[in-house]
VOBA-1610 file (N, C-alpha, C; in pm, whole numbers, padded with zeros to 5 digits, always signed):
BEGIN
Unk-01593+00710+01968Unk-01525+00681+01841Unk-01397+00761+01831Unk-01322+00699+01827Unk-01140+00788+01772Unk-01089+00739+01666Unk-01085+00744+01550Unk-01008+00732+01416Unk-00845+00804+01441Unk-00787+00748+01384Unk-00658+00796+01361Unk-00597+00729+01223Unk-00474+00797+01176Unk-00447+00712+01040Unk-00280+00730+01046Unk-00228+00594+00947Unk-00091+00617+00971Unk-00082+00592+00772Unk+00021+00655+00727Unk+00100+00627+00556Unk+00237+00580+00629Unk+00264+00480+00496Unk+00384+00439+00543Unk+00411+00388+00435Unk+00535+00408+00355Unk+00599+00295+00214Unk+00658+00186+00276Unk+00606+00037+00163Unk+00665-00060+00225Unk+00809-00087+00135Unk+00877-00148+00122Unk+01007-00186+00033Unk+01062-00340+00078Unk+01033-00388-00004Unk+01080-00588+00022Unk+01200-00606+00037Unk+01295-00499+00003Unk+01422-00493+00014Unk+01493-00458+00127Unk+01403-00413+00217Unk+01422-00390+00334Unk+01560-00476+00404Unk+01488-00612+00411Unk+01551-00699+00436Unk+01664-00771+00379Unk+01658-00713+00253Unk+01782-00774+00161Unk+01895-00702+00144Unk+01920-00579+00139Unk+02004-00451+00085Unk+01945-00391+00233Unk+02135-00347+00286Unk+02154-00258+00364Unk+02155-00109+00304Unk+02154-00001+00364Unk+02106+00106+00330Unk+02213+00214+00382Unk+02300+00107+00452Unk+02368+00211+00531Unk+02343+00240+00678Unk+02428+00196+00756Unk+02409+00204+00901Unk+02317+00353+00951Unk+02342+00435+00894Unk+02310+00561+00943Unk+02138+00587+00918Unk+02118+00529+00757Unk+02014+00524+00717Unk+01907+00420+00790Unk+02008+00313+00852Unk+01854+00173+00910Unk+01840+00243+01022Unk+01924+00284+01072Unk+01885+00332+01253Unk+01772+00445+01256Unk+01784+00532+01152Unk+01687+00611+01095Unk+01546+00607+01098Unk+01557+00517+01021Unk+01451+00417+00969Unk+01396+00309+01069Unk+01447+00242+01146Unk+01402+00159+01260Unk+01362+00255+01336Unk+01459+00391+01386Unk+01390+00435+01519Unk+01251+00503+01462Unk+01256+00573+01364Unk+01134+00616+01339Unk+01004+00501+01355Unk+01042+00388+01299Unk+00941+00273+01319Unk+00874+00231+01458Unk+00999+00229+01565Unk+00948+00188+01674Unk+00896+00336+01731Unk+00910+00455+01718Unk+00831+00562+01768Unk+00663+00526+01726Unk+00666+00481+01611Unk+00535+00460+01565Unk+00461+00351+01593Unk+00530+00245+01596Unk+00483+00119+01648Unk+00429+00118+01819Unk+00512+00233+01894Unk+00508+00254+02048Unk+00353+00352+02018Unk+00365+00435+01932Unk+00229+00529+01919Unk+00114+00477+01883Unk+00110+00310+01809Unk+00056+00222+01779Unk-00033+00194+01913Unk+00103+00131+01991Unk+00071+00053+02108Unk-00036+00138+02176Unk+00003+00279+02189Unk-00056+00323+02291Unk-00213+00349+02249Unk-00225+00401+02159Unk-00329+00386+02068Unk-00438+00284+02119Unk-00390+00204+02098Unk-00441+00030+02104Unk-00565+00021+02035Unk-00569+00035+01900Unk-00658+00031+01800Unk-00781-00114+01818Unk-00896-00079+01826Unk-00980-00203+01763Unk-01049-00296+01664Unk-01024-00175+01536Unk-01016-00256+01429Unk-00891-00174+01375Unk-00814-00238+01308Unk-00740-00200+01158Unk-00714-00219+01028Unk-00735-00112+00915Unk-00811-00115+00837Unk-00669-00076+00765Unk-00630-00179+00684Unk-00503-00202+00567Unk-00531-00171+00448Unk-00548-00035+00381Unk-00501-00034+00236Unk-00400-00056+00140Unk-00396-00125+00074Unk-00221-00139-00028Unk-00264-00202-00137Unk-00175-00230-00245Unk-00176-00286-00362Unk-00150-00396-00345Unk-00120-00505-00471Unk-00102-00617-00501Unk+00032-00603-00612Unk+00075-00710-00582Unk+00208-00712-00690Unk+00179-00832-00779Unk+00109-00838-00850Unk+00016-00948-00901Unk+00063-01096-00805Unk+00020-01097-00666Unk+00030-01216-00609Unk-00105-01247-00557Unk-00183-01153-00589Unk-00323-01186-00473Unk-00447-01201-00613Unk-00427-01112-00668Unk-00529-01059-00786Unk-00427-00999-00909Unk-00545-01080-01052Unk-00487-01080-01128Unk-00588-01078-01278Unk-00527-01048-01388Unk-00606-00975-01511Unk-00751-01071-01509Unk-00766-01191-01446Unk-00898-01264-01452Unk-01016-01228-01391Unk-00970-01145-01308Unk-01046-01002-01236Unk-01021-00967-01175Unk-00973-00815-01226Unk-00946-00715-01151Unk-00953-00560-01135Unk-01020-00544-00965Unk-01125-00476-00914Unk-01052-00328-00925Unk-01109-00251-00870Unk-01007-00135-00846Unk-00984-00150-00736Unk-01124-00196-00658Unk-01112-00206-00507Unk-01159-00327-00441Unk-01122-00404-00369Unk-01172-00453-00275Unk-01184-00459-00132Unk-01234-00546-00097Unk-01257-00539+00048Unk-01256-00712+00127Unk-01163-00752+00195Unk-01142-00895+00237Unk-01239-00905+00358Unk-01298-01041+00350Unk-01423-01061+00461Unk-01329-01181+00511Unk-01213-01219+00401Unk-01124-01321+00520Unk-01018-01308+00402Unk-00885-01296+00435Unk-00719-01314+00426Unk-00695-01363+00494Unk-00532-01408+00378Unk-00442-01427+00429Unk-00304-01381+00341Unk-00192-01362+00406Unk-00056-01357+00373Unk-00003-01396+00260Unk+00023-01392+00161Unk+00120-01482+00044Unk+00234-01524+00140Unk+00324-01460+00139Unk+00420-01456+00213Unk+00566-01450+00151Unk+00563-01348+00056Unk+00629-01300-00051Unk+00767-01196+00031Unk+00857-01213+00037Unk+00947-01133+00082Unk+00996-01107+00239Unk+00976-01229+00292Unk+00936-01286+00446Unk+00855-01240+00511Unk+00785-01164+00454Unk+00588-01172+00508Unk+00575-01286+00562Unk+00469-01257+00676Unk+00418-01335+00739Unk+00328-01399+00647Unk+00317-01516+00636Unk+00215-01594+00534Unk+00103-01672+00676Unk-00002-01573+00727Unk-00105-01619+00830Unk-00187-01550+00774Unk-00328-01608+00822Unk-00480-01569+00820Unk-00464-01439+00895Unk-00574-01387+00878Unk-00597-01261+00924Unk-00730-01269+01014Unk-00719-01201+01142Unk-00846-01205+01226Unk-00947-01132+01130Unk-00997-01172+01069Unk-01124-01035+01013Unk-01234-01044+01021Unk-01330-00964+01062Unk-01520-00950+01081Unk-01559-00974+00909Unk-01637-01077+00883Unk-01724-01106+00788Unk-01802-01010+00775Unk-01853-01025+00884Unk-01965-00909+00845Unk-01958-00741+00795Unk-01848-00690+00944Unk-01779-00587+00898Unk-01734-00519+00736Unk-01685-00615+00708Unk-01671-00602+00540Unk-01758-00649+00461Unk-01893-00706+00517Unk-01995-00669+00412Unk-02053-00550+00439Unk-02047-00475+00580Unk-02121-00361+00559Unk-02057-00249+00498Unk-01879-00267+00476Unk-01870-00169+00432Unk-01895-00171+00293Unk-01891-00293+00229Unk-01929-00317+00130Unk-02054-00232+00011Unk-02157-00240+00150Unk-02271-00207+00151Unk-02304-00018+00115Unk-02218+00007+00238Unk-02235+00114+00238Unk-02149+00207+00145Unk-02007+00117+00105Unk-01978+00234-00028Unk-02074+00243-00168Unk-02132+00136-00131Unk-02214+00103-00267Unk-02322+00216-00275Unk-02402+00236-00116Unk-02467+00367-00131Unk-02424+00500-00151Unk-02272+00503-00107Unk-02206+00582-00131Unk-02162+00626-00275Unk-02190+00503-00387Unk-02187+00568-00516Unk-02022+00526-00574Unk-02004+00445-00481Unk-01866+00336-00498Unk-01841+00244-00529Unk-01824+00149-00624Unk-01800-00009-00646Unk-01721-00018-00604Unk-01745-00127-00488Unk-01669-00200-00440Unk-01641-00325-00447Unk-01571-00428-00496Unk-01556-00568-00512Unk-01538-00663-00333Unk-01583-00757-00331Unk-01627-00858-00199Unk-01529-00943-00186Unk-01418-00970-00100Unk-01370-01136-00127Unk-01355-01202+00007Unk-01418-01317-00014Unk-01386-01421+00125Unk-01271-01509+00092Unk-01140-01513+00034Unk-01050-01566-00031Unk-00938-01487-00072Unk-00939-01369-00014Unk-00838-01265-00040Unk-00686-01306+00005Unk-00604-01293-00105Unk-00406-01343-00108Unk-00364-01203-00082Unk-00291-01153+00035Unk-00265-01045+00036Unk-00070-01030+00013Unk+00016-00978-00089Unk+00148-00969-00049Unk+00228-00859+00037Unk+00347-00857+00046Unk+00399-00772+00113Unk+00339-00619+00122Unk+00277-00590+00015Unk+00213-00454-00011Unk+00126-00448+00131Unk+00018-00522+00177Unk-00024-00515+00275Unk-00018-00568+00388Unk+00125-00703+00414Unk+00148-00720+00485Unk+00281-00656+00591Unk+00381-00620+00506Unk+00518-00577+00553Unk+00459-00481+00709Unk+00373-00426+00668Unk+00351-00282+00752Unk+00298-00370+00868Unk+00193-00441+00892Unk+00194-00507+01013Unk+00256-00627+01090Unk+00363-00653+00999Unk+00478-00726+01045Unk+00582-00594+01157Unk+00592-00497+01093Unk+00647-00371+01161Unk+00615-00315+01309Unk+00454-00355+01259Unk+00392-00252+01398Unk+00290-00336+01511Unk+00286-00492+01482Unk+00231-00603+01575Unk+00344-00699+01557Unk+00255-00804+01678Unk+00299-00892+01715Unk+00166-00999+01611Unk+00231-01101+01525Unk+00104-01132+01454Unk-00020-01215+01548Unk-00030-01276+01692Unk-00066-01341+01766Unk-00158-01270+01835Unk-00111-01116+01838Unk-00159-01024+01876Unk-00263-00891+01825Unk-00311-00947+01700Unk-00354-00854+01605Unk-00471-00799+01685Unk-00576-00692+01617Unk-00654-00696+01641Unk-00793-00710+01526Unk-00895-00707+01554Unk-00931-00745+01398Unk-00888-00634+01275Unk-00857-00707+01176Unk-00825-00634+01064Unk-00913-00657+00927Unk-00943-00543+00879Unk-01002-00501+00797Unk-00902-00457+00652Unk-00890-00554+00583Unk-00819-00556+00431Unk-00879-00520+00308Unk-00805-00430+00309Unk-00869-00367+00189Unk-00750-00336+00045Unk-00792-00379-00060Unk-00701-00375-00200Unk-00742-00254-00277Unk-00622-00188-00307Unk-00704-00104-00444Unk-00574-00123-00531Unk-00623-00089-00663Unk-00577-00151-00789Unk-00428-00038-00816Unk-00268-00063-00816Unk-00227+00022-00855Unk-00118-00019-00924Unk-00097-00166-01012Unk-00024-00230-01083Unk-00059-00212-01181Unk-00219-00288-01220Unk-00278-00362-01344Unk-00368-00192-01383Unk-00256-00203-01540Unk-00348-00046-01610Unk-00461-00181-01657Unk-00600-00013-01678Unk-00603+00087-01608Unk-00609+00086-01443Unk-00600+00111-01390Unk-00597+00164-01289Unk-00729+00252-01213Unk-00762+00273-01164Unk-00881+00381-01086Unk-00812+00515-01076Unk-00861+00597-01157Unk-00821+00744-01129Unk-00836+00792-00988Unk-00786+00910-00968Unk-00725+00929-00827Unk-00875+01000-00752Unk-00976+01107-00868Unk-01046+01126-00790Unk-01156+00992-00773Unk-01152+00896-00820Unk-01232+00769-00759Unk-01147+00727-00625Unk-01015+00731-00634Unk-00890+00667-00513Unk-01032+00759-00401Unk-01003+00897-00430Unk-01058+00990-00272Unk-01257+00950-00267Unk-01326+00967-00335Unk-01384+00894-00358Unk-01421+00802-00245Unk-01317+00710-00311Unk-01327+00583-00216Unk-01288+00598-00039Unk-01194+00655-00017Unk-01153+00670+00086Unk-01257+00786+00179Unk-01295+00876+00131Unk-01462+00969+00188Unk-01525+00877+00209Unk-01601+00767+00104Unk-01693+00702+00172Unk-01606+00583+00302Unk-01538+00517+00285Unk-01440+00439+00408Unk-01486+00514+00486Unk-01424+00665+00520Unk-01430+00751+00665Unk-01543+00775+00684Unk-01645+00807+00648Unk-01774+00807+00673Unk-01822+00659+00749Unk-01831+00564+00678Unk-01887+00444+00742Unk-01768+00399+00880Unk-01599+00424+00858Unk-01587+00386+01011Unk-01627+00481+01114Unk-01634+00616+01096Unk-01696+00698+01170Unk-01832+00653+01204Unk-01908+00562+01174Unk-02061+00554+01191Unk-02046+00400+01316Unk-01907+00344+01343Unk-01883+00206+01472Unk-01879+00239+01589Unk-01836+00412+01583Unk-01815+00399+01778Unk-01654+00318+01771Unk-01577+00287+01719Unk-01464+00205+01756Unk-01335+00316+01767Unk-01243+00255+01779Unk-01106+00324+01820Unk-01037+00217+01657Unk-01004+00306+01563Unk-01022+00309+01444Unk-00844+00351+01400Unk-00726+00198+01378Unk-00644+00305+01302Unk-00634+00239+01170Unk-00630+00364+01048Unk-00632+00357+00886Unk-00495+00331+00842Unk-00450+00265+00801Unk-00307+00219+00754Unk-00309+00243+00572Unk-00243+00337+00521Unk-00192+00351+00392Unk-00077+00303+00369Unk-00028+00197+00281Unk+00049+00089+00279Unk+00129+00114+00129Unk+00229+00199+00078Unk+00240+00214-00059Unk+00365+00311-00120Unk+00412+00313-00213Unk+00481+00414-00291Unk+00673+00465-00162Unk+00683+00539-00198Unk+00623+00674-00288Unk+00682+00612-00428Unk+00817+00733-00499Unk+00871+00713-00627Unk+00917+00591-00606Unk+00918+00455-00721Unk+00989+00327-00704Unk+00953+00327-00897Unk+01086+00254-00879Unk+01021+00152-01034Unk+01053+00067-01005Unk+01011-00077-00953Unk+01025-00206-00978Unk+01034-00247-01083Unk+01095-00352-01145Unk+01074-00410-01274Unk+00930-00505-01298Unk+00805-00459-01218Unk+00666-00552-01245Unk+00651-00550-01405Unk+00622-00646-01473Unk+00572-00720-01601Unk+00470-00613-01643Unk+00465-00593-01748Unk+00302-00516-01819Unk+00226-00587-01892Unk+00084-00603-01871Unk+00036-00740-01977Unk+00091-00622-02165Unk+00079-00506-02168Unk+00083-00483-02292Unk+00187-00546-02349Unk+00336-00543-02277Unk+00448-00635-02349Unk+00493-00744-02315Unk+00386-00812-02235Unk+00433-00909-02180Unk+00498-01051-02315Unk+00580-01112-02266Unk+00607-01252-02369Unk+00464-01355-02324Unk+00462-01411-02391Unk+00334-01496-02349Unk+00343-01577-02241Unk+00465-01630-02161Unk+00423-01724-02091Unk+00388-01599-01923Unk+00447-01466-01955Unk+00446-01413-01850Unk+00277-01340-01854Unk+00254-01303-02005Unk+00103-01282-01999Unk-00023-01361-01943Unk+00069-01479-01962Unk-00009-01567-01917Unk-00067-01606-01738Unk+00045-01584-01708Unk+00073-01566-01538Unk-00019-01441-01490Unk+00048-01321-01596Unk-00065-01206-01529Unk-00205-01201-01504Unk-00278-01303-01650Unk-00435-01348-01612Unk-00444-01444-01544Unk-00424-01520-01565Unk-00478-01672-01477Unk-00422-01648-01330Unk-00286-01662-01313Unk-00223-01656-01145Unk-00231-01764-01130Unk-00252-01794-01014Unk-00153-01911-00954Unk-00038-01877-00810Unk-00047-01994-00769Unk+00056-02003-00683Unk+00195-02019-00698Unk+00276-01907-00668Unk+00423-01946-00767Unk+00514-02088-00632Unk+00556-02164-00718Unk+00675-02239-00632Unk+00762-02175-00607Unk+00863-02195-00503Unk+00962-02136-00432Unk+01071-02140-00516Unk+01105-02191-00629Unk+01198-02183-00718Unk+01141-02046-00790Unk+01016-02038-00835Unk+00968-01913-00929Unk+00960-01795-00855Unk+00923-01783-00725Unk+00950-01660-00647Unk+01056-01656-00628Unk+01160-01720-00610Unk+01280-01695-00605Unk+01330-01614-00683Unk+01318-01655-00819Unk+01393-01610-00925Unk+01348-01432-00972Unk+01184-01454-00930Unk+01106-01321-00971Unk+01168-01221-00869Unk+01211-01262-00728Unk+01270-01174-00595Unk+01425-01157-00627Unk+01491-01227-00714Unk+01623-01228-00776Unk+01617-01090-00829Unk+01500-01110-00937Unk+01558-00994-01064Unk+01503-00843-00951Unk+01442-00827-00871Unk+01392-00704-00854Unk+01565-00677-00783Unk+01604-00788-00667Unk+01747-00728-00625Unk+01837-00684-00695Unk+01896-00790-00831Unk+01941-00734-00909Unk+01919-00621-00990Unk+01849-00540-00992Unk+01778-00471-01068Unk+01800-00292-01027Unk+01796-00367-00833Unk+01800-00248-00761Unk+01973-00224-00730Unk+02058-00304-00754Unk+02194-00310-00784Unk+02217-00247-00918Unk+02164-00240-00989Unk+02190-00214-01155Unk+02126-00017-01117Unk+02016+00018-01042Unk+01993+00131-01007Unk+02030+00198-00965Unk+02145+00181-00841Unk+02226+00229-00774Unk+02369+00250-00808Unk+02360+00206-00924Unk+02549+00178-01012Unk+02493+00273-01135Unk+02375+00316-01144Unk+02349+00377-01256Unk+02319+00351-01426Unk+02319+00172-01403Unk+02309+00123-01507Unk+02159+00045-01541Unk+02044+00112-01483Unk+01956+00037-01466Unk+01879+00101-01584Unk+01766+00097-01645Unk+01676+00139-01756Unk+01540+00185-01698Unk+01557+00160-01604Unk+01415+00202-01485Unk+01413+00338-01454Unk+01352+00383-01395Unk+01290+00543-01425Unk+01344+00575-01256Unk+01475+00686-01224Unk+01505+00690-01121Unk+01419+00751-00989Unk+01480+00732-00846Unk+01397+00852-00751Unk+01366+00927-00817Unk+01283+00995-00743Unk+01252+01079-00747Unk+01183+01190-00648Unk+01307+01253-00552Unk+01232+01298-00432Unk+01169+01431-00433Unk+01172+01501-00506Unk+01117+01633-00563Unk+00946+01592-00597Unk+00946+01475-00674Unk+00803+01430-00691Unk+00746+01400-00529Unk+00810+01286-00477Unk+00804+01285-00349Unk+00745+01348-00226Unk+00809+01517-00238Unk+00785+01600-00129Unk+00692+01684-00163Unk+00644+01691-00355Unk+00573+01786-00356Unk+00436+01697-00320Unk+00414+01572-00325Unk+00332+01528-00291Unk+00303+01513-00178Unk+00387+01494-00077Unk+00361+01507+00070Unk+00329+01673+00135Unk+00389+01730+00039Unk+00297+01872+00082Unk+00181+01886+00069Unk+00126+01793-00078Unk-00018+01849-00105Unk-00093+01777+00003Unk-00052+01650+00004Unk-00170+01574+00075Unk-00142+01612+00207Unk-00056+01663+00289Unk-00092+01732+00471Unk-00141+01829+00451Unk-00157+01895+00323Unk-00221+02043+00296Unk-00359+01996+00221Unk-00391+01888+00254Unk-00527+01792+00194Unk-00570+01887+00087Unk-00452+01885-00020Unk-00531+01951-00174Unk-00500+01855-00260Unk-00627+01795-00254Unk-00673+01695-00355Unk-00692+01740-00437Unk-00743+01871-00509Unk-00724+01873-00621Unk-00638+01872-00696Unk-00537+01903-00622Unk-00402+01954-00691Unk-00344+01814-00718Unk-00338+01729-00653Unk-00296+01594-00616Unk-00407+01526-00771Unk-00494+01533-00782Unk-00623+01462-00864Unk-00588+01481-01009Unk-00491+01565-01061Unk-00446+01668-01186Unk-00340+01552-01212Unk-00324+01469-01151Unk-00233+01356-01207Unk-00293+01278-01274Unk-00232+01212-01392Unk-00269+01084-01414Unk-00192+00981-01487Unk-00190+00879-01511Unk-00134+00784-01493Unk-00025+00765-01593Unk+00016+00880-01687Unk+00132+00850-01780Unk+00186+00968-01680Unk+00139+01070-01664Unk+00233+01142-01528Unk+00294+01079-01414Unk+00244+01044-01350Unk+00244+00966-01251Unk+00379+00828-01241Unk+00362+00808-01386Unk+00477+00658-01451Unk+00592+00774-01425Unk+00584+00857-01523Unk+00691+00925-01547Unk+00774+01024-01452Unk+00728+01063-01402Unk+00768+01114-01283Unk+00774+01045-01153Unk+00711+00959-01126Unk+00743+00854-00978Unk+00760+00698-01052Unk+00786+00667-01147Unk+00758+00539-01157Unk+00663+00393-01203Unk+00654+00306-01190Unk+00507+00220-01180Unk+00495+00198-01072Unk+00582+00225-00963Unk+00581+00187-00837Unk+00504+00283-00787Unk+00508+00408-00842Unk+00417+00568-00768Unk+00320+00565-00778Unk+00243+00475-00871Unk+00106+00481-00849Unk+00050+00440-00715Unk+00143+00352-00611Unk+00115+00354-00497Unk+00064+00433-00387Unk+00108+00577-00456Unk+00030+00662-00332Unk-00124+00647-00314Unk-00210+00529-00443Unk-00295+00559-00371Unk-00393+00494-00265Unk-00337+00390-00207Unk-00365+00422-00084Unk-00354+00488+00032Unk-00234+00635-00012Unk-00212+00694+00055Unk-00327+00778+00094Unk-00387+00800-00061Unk-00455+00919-00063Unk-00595+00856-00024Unk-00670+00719+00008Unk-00724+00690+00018Unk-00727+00679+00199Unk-00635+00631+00239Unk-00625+00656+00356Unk-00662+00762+00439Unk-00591+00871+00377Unk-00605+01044+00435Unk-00744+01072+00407Unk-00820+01050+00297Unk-00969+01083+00241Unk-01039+01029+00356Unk-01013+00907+00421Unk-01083+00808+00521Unk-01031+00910+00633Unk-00942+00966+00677Unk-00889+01038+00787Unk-00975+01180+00808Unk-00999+01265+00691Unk-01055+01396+00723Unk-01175+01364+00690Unk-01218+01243+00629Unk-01383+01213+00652Unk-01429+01206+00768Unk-01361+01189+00850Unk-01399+01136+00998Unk-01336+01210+01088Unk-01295+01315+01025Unk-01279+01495+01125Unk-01107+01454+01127Unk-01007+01402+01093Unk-00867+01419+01161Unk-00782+01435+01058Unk-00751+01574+01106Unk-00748+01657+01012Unk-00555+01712+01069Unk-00489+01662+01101Unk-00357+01668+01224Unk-00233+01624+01145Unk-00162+01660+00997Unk-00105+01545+00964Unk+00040+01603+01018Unk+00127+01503+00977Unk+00274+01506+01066Unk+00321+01369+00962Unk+00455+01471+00899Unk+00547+01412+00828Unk+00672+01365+00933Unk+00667+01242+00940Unk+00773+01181+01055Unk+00921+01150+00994Unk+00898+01110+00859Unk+00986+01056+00803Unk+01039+01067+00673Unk+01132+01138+00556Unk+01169+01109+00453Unk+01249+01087+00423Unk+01341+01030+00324Unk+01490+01009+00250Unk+01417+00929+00104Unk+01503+00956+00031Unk+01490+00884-00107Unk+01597+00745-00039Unk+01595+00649-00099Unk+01687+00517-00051Unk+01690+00453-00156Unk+01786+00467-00248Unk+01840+00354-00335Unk+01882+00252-00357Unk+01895+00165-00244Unk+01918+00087-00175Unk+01841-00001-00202Unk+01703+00068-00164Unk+01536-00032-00161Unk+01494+00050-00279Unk+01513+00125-00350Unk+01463+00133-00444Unk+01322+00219-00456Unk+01318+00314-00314Unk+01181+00367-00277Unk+01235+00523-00234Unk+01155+00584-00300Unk+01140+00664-00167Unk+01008+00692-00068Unk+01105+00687+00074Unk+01081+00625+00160Unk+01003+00684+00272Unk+00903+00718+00263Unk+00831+00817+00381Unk+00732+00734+00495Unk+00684+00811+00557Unk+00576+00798+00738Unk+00526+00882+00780Unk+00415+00881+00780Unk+00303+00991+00777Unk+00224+00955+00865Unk+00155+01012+00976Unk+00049+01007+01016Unk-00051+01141+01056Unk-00206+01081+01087Unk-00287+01151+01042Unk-00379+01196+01192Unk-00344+01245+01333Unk-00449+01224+01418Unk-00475+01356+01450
//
């Protein structure tokens, strides 16, 4: 058995807004160091934590956590919109076993996954080439939210049960850091958008369009200084990447979710699949972390880190 784990923020803007020559080369080479550390690796299952941007799951129920026994792609922000190789079974046992673990976990054979959990293995495979993957959602849009010591919680029991396959195991944290996107809140939503937030649906390519409009514009209005959104914030950023390679969860757990807005964003609640990830990492002894990568990027509207855990 070898576990290993990688964090990584995704940003849809990637592709839309340059960052600055100095900044993509940055940013790419760090990627392909990791993607090559990937390769060598050569993982046998991989196990995707990230959020939803209300494209997959939505106020008609929604889990803190789930677990996909079959995905696929939305294909929101030139994500790959494909099925996902995934073990049925696999994800009922883990199912199973967080449950003994004292975890609710939610089941889906129908899981919509967006860029949140796809961008990152668009990065680091070839999609033809996957190997099985193991999808997993936790809740970090739709308040409330799962407090952070349920996030670790969750991620202890994860590392425990992949530690129990014998497999060559890598954990992917898919999320954050500081961002404010402009995502909808059902509290103020206008009705036709409240409406979207419960029910869902499949948006037409005219309506994603327009919804992928306002976040660009938005991140133009951020960078000129005229935006109403809650800026970087890389000080939040680094003190968080200290705690979690210095795996002090408690210190990290003392957050909560009007902190968390306010100081990183609605987008910051993303770290936690970070922290769910890493919980799955020193559950299963790997305990090695290595900060590869930071910059705040206004550009994408993130700040922008790469972490891994072996």
């Amino acid at each position: 058995m070898t576990i290993t784990a990688l964090c990584a923020s995704h940003t849809p803007l990637k592709d839309y807004m340059s960052p600055g020559d100095e900044v993509a080369r940055e940013v790419n080479t760090c990627l392909s160091s990791i993607r090559h550390w990937v390769e060598d690796f050569a993982p046998e299952l991989v196990v995707v934590l990230g959020p939803d941007h209300f494209n997959g799951f939505f106020y008609n129920v929604m889990p803190s956590f789930c677990i996909g026994a079959a995905a696929e792609g939305v294909g929101d922000w030139k994500t790959s919109k494909m099925s996902y190789p995934t073990d049925a079974a696999l994800a009922e046992a883990c199912v199973r076993h967080c449950h003994e673990s004292d975890v609710d976990v939610a089941l889906s054979y129908q899981m919509f996954v967006d860029h949140g959990g796809v961008q990152i293995l668009d990065q680091l495979f070839e999609w033809q080439n996957l190997p099985t993957i193991l999808p997993v959602f936790i809740n970090c849009a739709a308040s409330p939210a799962p407090p952070l010591r349920r996030v670790l919680a969750f991620g202890t029991a994860l590392g425990a049960f992949l530690s129990s396959l014998g497999r060559k195991v890598l954990v992917i944290g898919s999320g954050g850091l500081s961002h404010d996107p402009p995502i909808p809140q059902l509290r103020d939503a206008p009705p036709e958008v409240r409406k979207r937030l419960i029910e869902g649906g499949v948006l037409d390519p005219v309506a994603r369009a327009a919804r992928q409009q306002r976040v660009i514009d938005d991140a133009g209005r951020q960078q000129q200084g005229t935006s109403e959104r809650t800026p970087l914030n890389p000080a939040w950023d680094q003190s968080f990447l200290k705690q979690l390679s210095a795996g002090d969860y408690d210190q990290i757990c003392l957050m909560d979710d009007a902190s968390i807005t306010r100081d990183g964003g609605c987008g910051g609640h993303e770290i936690r699949p970070w922290i769910a990830a890493s919980a799955a990492a020193r559950a299963a002894g790997v305990n090695n972390p290595t900060v590869h990568y930071y910059r705040a990027i206004p550009q994408w509207i993130a700040g922008y880190a790469v972490m891994t855990f072996e």
